[in-house]
C-alpha positions in Angstrom: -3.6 18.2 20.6 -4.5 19.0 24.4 -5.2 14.6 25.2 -1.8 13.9 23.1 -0.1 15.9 25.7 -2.0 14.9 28.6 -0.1 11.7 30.1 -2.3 8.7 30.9 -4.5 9.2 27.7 -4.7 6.1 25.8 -3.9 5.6 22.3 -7.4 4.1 22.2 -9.1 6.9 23.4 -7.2 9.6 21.3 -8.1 7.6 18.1 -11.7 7.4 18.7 -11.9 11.2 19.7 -10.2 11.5 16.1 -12.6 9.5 14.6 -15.1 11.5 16.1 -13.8 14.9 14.6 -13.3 13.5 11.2 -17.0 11.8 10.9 -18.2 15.3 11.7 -16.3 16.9 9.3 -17.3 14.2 7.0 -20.6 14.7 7.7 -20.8 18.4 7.2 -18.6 18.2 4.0 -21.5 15.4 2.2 -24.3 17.0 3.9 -23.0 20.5 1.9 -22.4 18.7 -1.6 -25.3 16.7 -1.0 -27.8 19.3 -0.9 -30.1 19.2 -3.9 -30.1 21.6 -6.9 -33.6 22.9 -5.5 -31.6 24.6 -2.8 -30.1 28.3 -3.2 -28.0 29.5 -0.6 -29.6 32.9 -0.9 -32.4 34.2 -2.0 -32.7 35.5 -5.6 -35.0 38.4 -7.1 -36.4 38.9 -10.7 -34.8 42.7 -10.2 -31.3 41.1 -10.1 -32.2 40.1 -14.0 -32.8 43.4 -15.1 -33.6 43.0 -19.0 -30.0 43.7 -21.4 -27.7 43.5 -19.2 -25.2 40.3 -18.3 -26.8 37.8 -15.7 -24.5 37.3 -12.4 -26.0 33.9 -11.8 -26.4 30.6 -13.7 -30.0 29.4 -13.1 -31.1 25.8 -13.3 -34.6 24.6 -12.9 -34.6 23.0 -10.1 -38.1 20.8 -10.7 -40.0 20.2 -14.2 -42.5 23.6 -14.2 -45.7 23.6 -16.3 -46.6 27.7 -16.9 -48.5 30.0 -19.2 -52.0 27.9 -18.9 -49.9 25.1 -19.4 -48.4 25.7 -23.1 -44.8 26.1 -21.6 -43.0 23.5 -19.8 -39.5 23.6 -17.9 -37.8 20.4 -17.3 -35.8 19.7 -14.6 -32.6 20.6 -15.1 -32.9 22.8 -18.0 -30.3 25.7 -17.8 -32.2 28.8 -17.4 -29.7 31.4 -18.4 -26.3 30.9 -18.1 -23.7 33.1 -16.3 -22.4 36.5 -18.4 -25.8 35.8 -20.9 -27.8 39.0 -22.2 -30.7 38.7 -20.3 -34.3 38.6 -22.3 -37.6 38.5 -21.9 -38.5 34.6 -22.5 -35.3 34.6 -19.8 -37.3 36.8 -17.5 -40.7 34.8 -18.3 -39.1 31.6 -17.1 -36.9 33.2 -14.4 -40.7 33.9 -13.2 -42.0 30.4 -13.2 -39.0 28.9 -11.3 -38.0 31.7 -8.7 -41.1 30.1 -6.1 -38.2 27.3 -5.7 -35.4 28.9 -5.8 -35.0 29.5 -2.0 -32.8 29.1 0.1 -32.7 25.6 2.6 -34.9 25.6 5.6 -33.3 24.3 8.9 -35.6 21.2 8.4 -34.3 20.3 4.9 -30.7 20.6 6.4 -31.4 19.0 9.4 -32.7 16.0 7.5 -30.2 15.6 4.8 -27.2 15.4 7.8 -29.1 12.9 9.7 -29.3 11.1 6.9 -25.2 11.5 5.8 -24.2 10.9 9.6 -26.1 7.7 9.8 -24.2 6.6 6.3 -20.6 7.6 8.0 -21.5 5.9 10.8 -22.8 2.8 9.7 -19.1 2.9 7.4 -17.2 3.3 10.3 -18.5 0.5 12.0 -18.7 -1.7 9.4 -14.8 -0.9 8.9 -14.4 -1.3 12.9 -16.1 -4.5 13.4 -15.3 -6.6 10.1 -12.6 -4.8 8.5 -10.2 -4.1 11.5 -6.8 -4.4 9.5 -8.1 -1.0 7.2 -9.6 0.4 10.2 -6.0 0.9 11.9 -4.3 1.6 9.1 -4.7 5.8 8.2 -3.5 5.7 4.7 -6.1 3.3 3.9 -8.7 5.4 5.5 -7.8 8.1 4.0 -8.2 7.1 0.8 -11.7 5.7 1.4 -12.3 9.2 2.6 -10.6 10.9 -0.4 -12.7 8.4 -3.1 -15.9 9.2 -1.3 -15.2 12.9 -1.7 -14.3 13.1 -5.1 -17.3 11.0 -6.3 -19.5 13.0 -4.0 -18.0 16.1 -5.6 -17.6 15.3 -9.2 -21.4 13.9 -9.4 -22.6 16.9 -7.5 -21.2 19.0 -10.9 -21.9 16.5 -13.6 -25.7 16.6 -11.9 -25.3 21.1 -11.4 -24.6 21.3 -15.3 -27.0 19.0 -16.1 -24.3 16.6 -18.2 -26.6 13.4 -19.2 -26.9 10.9 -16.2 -25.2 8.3 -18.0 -21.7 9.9 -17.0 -22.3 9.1 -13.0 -21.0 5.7 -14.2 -17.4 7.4 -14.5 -17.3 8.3 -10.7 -18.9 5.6 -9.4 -17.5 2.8 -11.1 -13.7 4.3 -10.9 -14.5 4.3 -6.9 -15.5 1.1 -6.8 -13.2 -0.3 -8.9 -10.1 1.2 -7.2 -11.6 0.1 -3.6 -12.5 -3.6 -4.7 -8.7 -3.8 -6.1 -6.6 -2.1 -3.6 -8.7 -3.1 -0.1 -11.9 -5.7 -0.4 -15.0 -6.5 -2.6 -17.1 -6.0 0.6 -16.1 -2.9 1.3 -15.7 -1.4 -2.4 -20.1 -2.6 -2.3 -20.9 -0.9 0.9 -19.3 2.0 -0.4 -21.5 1.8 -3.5 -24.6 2.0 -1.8 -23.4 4.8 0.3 -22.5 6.8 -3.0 -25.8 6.0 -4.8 -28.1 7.2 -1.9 -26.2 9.9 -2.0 -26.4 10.8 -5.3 -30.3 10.3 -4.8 -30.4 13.0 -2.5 -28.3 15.2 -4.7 -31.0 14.3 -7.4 -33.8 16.2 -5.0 -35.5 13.5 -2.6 -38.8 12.6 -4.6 -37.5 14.3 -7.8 -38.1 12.7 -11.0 -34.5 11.7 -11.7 -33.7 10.2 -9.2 -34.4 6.6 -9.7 -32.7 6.9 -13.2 -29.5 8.2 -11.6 -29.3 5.8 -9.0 -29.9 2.8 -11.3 -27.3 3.8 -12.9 -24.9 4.3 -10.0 -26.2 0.7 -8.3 -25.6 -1.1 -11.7 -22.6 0.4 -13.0 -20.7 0.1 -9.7 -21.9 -3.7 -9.1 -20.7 -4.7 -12.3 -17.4 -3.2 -11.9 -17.0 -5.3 -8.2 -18.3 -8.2 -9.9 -15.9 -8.5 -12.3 -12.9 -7.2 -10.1 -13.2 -9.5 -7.4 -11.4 -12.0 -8.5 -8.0 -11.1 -9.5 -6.4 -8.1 -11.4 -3.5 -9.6 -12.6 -3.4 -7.3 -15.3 -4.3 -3.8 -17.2 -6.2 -6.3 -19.8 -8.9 -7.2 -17.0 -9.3 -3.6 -16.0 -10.4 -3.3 -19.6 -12.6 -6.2 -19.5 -14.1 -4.3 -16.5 -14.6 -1.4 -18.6 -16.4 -3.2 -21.4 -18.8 -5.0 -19.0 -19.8 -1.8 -17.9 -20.6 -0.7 -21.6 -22.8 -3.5 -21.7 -24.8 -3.3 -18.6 -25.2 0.3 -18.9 -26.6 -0.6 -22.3 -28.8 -2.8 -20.8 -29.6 -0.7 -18.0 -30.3 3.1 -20.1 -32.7 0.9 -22.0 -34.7 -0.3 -19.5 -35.0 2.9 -17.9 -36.2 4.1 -21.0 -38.8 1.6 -22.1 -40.1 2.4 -18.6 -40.1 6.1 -18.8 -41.4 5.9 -22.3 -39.0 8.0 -23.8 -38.4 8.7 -27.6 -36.1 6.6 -29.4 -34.0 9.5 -30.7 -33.4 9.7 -26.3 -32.7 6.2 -25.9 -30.0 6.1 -29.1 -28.6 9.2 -27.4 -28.4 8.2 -23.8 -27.0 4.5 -25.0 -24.2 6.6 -26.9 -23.6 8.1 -23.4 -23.1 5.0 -21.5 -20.9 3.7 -24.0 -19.0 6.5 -23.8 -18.7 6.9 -20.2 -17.5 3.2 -19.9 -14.2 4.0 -22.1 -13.8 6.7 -19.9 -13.5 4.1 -17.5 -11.2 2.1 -19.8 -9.3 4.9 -19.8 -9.4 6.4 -16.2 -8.4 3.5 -13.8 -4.9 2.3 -15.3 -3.7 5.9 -15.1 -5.3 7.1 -11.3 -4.5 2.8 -10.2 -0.9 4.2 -9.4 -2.0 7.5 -7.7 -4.1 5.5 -5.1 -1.6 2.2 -5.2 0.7 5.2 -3.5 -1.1 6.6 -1.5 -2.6 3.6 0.2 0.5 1.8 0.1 -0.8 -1.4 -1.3 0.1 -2.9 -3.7 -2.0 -4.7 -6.6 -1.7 -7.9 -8.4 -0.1 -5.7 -11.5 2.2 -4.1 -9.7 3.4 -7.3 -8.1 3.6 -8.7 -11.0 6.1 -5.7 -12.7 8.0 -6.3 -9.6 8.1 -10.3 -10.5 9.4 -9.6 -13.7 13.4 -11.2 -13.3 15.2 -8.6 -15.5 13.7 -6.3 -12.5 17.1 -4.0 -12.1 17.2 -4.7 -8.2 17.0 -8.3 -9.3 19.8 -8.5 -12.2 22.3 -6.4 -9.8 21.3 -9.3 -7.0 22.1 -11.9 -9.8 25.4 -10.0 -11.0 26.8 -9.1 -7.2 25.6 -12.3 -5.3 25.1 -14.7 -7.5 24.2 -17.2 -4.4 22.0 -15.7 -3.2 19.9 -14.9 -6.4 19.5 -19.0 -7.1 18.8 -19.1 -3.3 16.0 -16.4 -3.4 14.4 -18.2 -6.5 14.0 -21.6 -4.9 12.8 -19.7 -1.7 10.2 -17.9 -3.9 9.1 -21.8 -5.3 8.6 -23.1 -1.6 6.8 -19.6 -0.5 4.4 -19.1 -3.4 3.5 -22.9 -3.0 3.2 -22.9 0.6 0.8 -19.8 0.5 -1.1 -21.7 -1.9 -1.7 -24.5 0.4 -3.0 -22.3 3.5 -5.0 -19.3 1.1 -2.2 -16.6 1.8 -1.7 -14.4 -1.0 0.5 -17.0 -3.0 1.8 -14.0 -5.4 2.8 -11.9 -3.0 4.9 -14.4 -1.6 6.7 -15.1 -4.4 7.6 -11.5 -5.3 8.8 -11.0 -1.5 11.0 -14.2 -1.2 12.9 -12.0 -4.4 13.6 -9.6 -2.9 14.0 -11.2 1.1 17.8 -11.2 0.8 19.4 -7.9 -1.5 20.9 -7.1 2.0 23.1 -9.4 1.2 24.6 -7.5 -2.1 26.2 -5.2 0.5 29.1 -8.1 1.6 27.9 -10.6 -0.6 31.2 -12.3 0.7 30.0 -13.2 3.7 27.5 -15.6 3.1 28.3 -19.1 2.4 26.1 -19.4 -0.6 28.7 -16.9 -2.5 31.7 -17.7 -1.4 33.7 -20.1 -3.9 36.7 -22.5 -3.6 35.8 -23.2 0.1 37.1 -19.8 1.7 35.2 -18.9 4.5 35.8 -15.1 5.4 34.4 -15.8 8.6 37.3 -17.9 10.0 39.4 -15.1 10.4 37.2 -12.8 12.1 35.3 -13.2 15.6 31.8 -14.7 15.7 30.0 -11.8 17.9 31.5 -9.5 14.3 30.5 -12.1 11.9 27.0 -12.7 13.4 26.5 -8.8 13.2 27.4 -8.6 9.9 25.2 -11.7 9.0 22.7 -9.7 11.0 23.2 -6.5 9.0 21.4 -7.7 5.7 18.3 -7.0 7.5 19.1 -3.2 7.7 20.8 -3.3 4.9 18.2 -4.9 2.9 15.2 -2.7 3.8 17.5 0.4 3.0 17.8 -1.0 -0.4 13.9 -1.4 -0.6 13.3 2.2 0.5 15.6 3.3 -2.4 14.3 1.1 -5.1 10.5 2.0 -3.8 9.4 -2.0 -3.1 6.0 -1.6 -1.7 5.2 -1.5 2.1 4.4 -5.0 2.7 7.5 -6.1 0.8 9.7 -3.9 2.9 7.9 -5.1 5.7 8.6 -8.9 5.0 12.4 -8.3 4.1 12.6 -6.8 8.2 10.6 -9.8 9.5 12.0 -12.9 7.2 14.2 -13.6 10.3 12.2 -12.4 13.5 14.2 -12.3 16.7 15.6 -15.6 15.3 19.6 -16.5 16.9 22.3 -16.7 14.3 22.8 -20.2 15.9 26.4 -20.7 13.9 28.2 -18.3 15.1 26.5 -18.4 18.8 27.6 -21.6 19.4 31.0 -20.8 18.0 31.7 -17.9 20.4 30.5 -20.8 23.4 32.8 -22.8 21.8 35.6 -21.0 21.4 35.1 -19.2 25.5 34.8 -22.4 26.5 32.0 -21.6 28.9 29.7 -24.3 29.9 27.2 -21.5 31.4 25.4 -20.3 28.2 25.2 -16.8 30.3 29.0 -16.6 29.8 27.7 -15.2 26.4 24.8 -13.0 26.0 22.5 -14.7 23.6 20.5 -11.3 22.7 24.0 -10.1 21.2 23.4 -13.1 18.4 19.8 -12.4 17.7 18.3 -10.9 14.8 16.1 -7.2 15.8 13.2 -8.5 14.5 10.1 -7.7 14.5 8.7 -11.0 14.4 6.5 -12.2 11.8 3.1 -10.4 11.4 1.4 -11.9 8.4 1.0 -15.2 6.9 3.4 -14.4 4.3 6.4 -13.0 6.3 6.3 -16.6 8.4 6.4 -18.6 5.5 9.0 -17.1 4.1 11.1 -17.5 7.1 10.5 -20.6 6.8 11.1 -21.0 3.5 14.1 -19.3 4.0 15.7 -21.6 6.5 14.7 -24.7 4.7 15.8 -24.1 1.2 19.4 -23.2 3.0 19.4 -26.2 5.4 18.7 -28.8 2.1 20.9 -27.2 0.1 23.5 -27.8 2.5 23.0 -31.0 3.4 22.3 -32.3 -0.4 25.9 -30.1 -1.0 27.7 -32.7 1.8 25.9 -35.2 1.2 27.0 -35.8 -3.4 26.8 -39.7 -3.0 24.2 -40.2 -0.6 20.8 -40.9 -1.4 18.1 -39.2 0.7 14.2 -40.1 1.3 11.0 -38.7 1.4 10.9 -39.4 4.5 14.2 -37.7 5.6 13.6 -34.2 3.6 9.9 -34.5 5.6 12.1 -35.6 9.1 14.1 -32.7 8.0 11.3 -29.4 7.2 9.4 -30.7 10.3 12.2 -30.2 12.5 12.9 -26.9 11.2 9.8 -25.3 11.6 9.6 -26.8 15.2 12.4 -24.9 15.9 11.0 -21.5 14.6 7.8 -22.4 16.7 9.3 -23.1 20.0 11.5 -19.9 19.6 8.0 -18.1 19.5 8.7 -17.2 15.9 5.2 -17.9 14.8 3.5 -16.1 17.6 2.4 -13.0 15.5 1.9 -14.1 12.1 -1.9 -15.5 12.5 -0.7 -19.4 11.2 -2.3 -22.1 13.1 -1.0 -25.3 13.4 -3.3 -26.3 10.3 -1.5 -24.0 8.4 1.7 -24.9 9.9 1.0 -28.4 8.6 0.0 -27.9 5.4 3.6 -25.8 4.9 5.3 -28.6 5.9 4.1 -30.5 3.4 4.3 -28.5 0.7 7.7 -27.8 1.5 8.7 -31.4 1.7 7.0 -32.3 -1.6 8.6 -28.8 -3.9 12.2 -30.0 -2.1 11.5 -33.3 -3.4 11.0 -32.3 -6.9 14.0 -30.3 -6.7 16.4 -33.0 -5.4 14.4 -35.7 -7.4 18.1 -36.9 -9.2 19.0 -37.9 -5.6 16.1 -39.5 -4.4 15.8 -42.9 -3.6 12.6 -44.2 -2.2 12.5 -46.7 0.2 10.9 -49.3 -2.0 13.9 -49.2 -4.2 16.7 -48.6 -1.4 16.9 -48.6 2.0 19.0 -45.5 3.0 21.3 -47.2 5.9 24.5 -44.8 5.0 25.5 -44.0 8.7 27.6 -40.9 7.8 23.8 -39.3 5.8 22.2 -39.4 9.4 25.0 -37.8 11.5 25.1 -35.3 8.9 21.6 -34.7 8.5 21.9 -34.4 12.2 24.5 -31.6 12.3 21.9 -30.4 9.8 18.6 -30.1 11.9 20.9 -29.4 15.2 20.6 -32.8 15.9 16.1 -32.1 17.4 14.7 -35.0 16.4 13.8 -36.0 19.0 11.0 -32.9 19.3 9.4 -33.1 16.0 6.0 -32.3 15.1 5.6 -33.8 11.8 7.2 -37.2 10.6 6.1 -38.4 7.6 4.8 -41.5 6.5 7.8 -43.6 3.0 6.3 -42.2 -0.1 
């Protein structure tokens, strides 16, 4: 609080003081939970187990106890006497055997067991820091790392305290790993993993017996639910899958412990049953928390991207009912976007769900856009351009207002305020030149026609700017153009320009694309607008295109920049 005050303090050095404060706290909140059931806070007497009367504690023995000349054994883990129990003598007779352990933790034990937890938070933090930099700035990702951590820490500390059968650490370690490798990265969900099983090692009692079948269990169960959620969750079917490959290796994996530990068969049967169990647990568990932590990391998954895909959606039947336009023009957007991701490894479906939605600004004066109005009337020629490129402007506000209310995720909202950047409503600035008659382009002030931006900041918010601009450029020059046949090479001549425009207006700055990428789009644009507009095609092996009023046109079109390409493409 005092360095947020303090002016001159950068935002860099305030966050890494935070980070600093919460890995502490971090630390001390494992090291606690982490502390093995050998360890009492407290010492304990036989005189507080005075024979008939109700035990205060629940006693668990902390270590497998041979007493009596050896004809009585305690296992590790066996319950004692339980809380509110009548205490007898047997309970006294091995309340004697076990009380030597029961003490409580020396400085050294603690001290070790935090060196141990600090080193794991550290090592997380920089891994996040040096090769996941995107969640490392983003505090509701983080936060859910931290709360997954936590909560698997906590509920295998009690599933270990009330010595439930080890096969049920597979329910808290595989939900963590599963919800990490779907909402933020494979990678990360396996470090995590390995942080969670060595700490479940140490809650076992460092160089207790149980500890190598508990971790095992933990390594295994949590691998095999990355492994087979790495892909792509498009679906609550492949969560199950999931599930049932985590019966099976847990199958695999309880027997193997067994055979080594040379237990009964009546223990393996019974610890199998366990596994199998804890696995529809799993089945169960992820599709119902999968929306807890979809919210509160704010990312969405391939299932809920594919809900929002669905085109009887209610945002998307009121887009289709109000502006009817700009519904057909979202679709073919969406056709150019997801296949443009596809070409340059960007998240292809989130592209398609986003180019949806880019436009329901636009429901709020549907009138005002030239793919809804009807019959030729222009609204716009009897108002001013400055008011008409404002209200063109607006659908950006308007739009992510709309995605608030309907609850679009984040990155959707995000794309819908970046699909235009800081991009000029060229129309209508060139009208208000036009009509001043000013031959100073200062006369008007440019920033006054310009969308607020921000620009672009991920793969998929540039392509579907660009998208956007070409699907409404080819419509409208395939919609003046009925008769006249147009080539390959002219829809290639065409997207080229376009996108040379948005990148010498800087557009492309902050989206990551290089001009690889920025190639490839141009090509898949040119080839999805040639399958669209295949009726009117004419290649230039069957017909040279020599129409003189297609090129001025097409000219008027592309703002007549050809002569600044980047791309021209080769007759097809």
């Amino acid at each position: 609080r005092r360095l947020r005050k303090e002016k001159g303090v950068s935002p860099f050095v305030r966050l890494k003081v935070h980070w600093w404060l919460a890995g502490l706290l971090i630390t001390g909140i494992l090291s606690w939970i982490a502390l093995p059931n050998m360890i009492i806070w407290g010492s304990i007497q036989l005189e507080d187990f005075p024979l008939g009367e109700e035990s205060r504690y629940r006693i668990i023995s902390p270590a497998t106890i041979i007493y009596d000349n050896s004809e009585m054994i305690i296992k590790e883990g066996e319950t004692i006497i339980n809380k509110g129990e009548k205490i007898t003598p047997p309970h006294r007779q091995k309340l004697m055997a076990i009380l030597p352990f029961l003490k409580p933790p020396s400085i050294e034990i603690i001290f070790g067991i935090s060196s141990i937890i600090a080193f794991l938070i550290g090592l997380f933090a920089f891994y996040l820091k040096r090769y996941e930099p995107d969640v490392f700035q983003e505090s509701r990702k983080v936060m859910v790392l931290i709360i997954t951590i936590l909560i698997t820490a906590i509920a295998s500390k009690l599933i270990i305290a009330y010595s439930i059968p080890y096969p049920f650490l597979l329910v808290p370690a595989v939900i963590a790993s599963s919800m990490i490798v779907i909402l933020i990265s494979p990678q990360l969900a396996i470090l995590t993993t390995v942080i969670l099983g060595i700490i479940i090692g140490i809650m076992s009692g460092i160089g207790a017996e149980p500890m190598f079948e508990r971790l095992t269990i933990v390594f295994c169960g949590g691998m095999v639910a990355i492994l087979s959620l790495s892909s792509s969750v498009r679906c609550r079917r492949d969560v199950m899958k999931s599930g049932l490959y985590v019966c099976l290796a847990s199958i695999l994996v309880i027997v193997g412990i067994s055979l080594a530990k040379d237990e009964l068969l009546i223990e393996l049967a019974r610890n199998s049953l366990w596994g199998i169990l804890s696995g529809m647990a799993v089945i169960i568990a992820i599709p119902g928390l999968l929306p807890v932590f979809e919210y509160l990391a704010k990312v969405p998954t391939n299932i809920q991207l594919l809900e929002l895909a669905d085109l009887e959606h209610p945002l998307l039947k009121e887009l289709e009912n109000v502006a009817r336009g700009t519904y057909h023009h979202s679709v073919n957007v969406s056709k150019l976007a997801e296949t443009a991701a596809e070409a340059i490894n960007a998240n292809a479906l989130l592209s398609r769900v986003a180019a949806y939605y880019h436009d329901i600004g636009k429901m709020e004066r549907p009138d005002y856009f030239s793919e809804n109005q009807e019959n030729g009337n222009n609204i716009h020629d009897t108002i001013g351009p400055l008011l008409s490129a404002k209200i063109i402007k607006s659908h950006v506000i308007e739009g992510v207002k709309k995605a608030k209310k309907y609850r679009l995720p984040k990155v959707i909202e995000d794309i819908i305020s970046e699909h235009h950047g800081t991009s000029t409503v060229s129309f209508f600035y060139e009208k208000a030149l036009a009509e001043t008659g000013a031959e100073d382009r200062k006369a008007i002030d440019e920033e006054d026609f310009r969308y607020n931006g921000p620009k672009p900041q991920s793969k998929e918010a540039a392509i579907i700017m660009l998208a956007d601009c070409v699907e409404a450029a080819s419509r409208s020059m395939m919609s003046n153009l009925p008769e006249s046949p147009t080539t390959y090479k002219d829809l290639g001549n065409l997207v080229g320009t376009l996108i040379n425009k948005r990148v010498n207006d800087s557009q492309m700055d902050e989206s990551a694309l290089t001009l690889g990428d920025i190639k490839k789009i141009a090509e898949s644009f040119t080839q999805v607008l040639n399958g669209i507009y295949h009726s009117r095609i004419v290649y230039p092996e069957e017909e040279t295109m020599t129409n003189p009023q297609s090129s001025i046109l097409m000219r008027e079109v592309i703002n007549n920049d050809r002569n600044q390409q980047i791309y021209r493409y080769p007759s097809k």
